[in-house]
C-alpha positions as CSV (number, residue, x, y, z in Angstrom):
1,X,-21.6,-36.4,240.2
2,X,-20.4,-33.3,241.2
3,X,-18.1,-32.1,244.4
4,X,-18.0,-28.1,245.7
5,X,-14.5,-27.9,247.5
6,X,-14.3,-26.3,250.3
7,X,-11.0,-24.5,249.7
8,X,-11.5,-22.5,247.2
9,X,-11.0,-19.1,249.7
10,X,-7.7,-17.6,250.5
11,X,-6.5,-18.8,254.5
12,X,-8.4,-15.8,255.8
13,X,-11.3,-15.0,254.1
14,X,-13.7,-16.6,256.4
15,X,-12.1,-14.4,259.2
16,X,-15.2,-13.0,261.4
17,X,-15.8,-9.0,261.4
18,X,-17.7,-7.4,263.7
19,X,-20.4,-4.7,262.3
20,X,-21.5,-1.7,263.4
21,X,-23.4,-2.8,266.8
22,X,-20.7,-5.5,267.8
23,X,-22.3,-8.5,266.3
24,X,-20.1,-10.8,264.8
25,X,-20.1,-11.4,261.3
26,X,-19.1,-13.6,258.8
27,X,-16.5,-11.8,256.4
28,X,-17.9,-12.3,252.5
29,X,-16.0,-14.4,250.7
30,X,-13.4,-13.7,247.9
31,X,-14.7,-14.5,244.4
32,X,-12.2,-17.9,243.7
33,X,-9.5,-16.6,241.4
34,X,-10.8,-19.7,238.7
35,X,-13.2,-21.2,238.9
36,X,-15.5,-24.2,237.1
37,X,-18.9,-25.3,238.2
38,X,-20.8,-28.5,236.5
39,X,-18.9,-28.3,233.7
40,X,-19.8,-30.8,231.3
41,X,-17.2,-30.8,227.9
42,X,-15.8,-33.3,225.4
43,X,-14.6,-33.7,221.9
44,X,-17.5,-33.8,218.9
45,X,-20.3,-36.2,220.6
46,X,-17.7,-37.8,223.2
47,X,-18.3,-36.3,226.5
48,X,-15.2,-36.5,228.9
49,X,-15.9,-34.3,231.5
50,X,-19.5,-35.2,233.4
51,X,-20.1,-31.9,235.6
52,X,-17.3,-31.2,237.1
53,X,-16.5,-28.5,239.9
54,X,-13.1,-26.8,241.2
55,X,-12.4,-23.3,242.8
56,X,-8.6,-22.3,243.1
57,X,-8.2,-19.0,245.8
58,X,-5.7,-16.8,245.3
59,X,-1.9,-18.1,246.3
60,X,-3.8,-21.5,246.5
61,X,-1.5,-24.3,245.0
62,X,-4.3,-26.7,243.8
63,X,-3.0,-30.3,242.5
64,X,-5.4,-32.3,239.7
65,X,-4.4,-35.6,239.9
66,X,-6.4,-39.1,238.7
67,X,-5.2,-41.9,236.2
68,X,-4.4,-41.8,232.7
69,X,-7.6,-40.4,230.5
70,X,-9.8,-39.8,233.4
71,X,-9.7,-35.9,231.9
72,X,-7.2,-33.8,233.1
73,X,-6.4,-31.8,230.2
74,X,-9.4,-32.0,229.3
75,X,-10.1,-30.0,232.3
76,X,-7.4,-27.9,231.8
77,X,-7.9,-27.2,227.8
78,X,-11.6,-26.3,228.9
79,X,-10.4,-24.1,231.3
80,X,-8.5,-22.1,229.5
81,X,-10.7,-22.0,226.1
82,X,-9.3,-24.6,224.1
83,X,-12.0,-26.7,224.7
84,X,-15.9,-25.2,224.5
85,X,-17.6,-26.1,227.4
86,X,-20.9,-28.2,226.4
87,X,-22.3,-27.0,229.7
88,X,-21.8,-25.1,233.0
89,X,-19.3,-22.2,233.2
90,X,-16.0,-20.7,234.3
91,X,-15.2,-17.9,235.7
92,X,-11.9,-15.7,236.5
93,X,-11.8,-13.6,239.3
94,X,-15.8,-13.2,239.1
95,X,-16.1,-12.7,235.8
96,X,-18.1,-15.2,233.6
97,X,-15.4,-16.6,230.8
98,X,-16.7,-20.0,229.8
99,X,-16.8,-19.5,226.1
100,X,-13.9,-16.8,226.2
101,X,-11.3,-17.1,223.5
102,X,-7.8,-18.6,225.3
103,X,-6.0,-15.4,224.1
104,X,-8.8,-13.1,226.6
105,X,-7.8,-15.4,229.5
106,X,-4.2,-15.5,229.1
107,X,-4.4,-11.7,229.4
108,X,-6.9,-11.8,232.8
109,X,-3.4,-13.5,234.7
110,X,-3.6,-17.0,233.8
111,X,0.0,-18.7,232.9
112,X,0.1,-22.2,231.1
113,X,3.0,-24.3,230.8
114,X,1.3,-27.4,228.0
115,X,2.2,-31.0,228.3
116,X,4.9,-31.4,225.6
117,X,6.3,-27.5,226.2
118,X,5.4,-25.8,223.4
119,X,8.5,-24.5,222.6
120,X,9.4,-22.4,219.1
121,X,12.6,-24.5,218.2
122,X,13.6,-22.0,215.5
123,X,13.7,-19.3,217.8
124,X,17.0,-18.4,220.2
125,X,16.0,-19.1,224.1
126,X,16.7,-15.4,225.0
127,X,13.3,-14.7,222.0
128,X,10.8,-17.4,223.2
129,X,11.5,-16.0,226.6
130,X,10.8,-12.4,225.9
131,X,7.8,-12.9,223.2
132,X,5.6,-13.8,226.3
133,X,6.8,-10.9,228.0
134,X,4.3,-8.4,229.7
135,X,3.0,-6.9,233.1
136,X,0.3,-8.6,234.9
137,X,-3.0,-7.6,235.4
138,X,-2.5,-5.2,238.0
139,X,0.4,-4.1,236.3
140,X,3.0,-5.9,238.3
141,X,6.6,-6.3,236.5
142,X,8.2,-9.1,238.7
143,X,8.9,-11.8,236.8
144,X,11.9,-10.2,234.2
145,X,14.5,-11.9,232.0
146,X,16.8,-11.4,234.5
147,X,15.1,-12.7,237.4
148,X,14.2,-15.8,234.8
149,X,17.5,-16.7,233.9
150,X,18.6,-15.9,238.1
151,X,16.1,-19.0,238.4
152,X,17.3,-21.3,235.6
153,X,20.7,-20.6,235.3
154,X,21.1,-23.1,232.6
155,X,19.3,-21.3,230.5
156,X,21.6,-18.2,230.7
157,X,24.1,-20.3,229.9
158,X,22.2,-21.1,226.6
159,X,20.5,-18.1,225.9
160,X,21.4,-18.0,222.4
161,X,20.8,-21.3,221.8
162,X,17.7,-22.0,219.3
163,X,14.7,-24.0,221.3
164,X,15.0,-27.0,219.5
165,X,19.0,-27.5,221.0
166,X,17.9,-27.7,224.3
167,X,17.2,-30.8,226.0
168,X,13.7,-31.8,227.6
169,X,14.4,-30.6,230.6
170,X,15.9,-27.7,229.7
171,X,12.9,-27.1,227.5
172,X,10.8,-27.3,230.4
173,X,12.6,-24.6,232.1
174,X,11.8,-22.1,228.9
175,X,8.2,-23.3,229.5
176,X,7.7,-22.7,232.8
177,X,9.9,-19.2,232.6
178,X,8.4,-17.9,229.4
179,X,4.4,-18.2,231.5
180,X,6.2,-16.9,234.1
181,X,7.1,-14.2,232.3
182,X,3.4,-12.9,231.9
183,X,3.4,-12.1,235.5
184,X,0.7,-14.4,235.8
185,X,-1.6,-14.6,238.8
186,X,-2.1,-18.4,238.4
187,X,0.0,-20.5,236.8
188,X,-1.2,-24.0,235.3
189,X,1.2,-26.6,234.9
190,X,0.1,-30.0,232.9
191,X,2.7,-32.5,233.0
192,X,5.3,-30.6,235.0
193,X,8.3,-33.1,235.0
194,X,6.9,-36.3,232.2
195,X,10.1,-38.0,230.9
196,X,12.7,-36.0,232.6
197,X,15.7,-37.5,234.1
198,X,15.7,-37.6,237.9
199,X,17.9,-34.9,238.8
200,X,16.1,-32.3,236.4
201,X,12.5,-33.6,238.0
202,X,14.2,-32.6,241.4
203,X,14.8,-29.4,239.8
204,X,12.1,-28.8,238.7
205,X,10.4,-29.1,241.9
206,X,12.4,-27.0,244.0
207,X,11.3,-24.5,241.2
208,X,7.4,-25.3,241.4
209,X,7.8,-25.1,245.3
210,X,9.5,-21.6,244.8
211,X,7.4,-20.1,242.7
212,X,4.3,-21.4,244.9
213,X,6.2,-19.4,248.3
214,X,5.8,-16.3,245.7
215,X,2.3,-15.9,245.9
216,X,1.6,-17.4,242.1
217,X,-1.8,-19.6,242.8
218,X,-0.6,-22.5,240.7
219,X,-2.8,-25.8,239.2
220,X,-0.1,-29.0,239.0
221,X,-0.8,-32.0,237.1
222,X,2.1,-34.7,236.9
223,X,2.1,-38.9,237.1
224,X,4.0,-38.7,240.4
225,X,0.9,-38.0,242.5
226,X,2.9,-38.1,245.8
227,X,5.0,-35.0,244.8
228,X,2.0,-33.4,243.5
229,X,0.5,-33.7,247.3
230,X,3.5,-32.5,248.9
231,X,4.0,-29.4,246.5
232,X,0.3,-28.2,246.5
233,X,-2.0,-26.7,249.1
234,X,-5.2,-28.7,248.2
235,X,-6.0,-31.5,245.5
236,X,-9.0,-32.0,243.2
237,X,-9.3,-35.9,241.8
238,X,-11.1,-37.0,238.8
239,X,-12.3,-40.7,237.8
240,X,-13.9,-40.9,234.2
241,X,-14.9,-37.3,234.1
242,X,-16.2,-36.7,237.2
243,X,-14.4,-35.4,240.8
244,X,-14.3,-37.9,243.1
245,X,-12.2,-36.2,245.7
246,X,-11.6,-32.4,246.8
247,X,-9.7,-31.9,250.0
248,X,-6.6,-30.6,251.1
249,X,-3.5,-32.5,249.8
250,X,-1.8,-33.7,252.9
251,X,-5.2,-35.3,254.1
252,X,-5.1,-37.4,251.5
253,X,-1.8,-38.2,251.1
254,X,-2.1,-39.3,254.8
255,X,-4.6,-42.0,253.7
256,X,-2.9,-44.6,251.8
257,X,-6.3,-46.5,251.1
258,X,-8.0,-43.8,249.4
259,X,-4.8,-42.9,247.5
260,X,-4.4,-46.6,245.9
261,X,-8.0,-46.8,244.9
262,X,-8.0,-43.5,243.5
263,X,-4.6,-43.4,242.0
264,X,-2.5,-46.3,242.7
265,X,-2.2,-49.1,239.6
């Protein structure tokens, strides 16, 4: 079981053109930035995922939500190449990457931030930060040190800190500000705030919902669902491998039946 979202196109790109003799058109659609269809993928002969389909447009924020070990990162991991799709593909802007090594599709604009960070604790903050460092794919620059540490300011403060010093949350910043400084075109985010202390998770948020007014198309999986709906454009839901909802996130979070059956506990 299987569901095509619908929202996979930028806001405009089903705007109608008129051709040559006046008739109205439909205007073609933008190939989906990423982009899995059926995608079937597990771990020796376990299968977790069961077909699954998502599109995420460009500047689409896209939130993957569902309970514990329905498959998220599963999802995720296949997504970017960790994981070798048993069946179906993925594609990044158009182009067919569904057995690509995760190196070629971090350098085709695709920014991950990994549950548990990732960081290199025997490196200073200021060398995680700049190790990642490089122009996008169309060359764009925007994301520098300086405009990283603008953003977390505690980790100016700490820049010659080693990684392993900083606390979780602090941590997290480095994560999200070393992806972000690959100028990424989308950037995925698994576990975005787990077992920070509330005031950091706030902080973090503000960041997530800054980066998304950017332009960044963004994928957000984190526990708190309800934030998730309120920072992303549109929401994909798994159950045991398999999406069970694909709509924009503030219908569902408007429907508090669907959102305990799906997510509550």
């Amino acid at each position: 079981m299987s569901f095509e979202p619908s929202f996979a196109a930028s806001r405009d790109d089903t705007a109608p053109s008129l051709d040559p003799a006046g008739a109205t058109q439909p205007a073609p659609r933008a190939d989906p930035l990423l982009a899995a269809t059926d995608l079937v993928a597990g771990y020796g002969q376990s299968r977790v995922l069961h077909g699954v389909s998502l599109a995420i447009g460009r500047g689409r924020s896209v939130g993957l939500l569902g309970r514990n070990g329905m498959g998220k990162t599963t999802l995720i991991r296949s997504l970017l190449g960790f994981v070798r799709a048993q069946r179906g593909t993925v594609t990044i802007a158009g182009r067919d990457m569904t057995h690509a090594k995760p190196e070629r599709i971090a350098r085709l604009g695709i920014g991950y931030v990994p549950e548990g960070r990732g960081v290199f604790p025997n490196l200073s903050v200021r060398e995680n930060l700049v190790m990642a460092a490089r122009p996008g794919v169309d060359g764009r620059r925007d994301w520098t040190l300086d405009r990283v540490l603008a953003t977390f300011p505690r980790l100016a403060e700490r820049l010659n800190h080693g990684g392993g010093q900083l606390s979780g949350g602090e941590q997290q910043m480095m994560a999200i500000g070393r992806a972000l400084m690959t100028n990424p075109d989308l950037l995925i985010l698994d576990e975005a705030t787990e077992g920070l202390a509330p005031l950091v998770v706030k902080e973090i948020w503000k960041v997530i919902a800054a980066i998304r007014e950017t332009g960044i198309a963004s994928l957000v999986v984190d526990r708190d669902y309800r934030a998730v709906l309120a920072h992303t454009d549109d929401c994909v839901v798994l159950e045991k491998g398999q999406v069970v909802v694909a709509e924009a996130s503030a219908a569902l979070a408007a429907d508090p039946a669907r959102l305990h059956r799906w997510l509550g506990v």
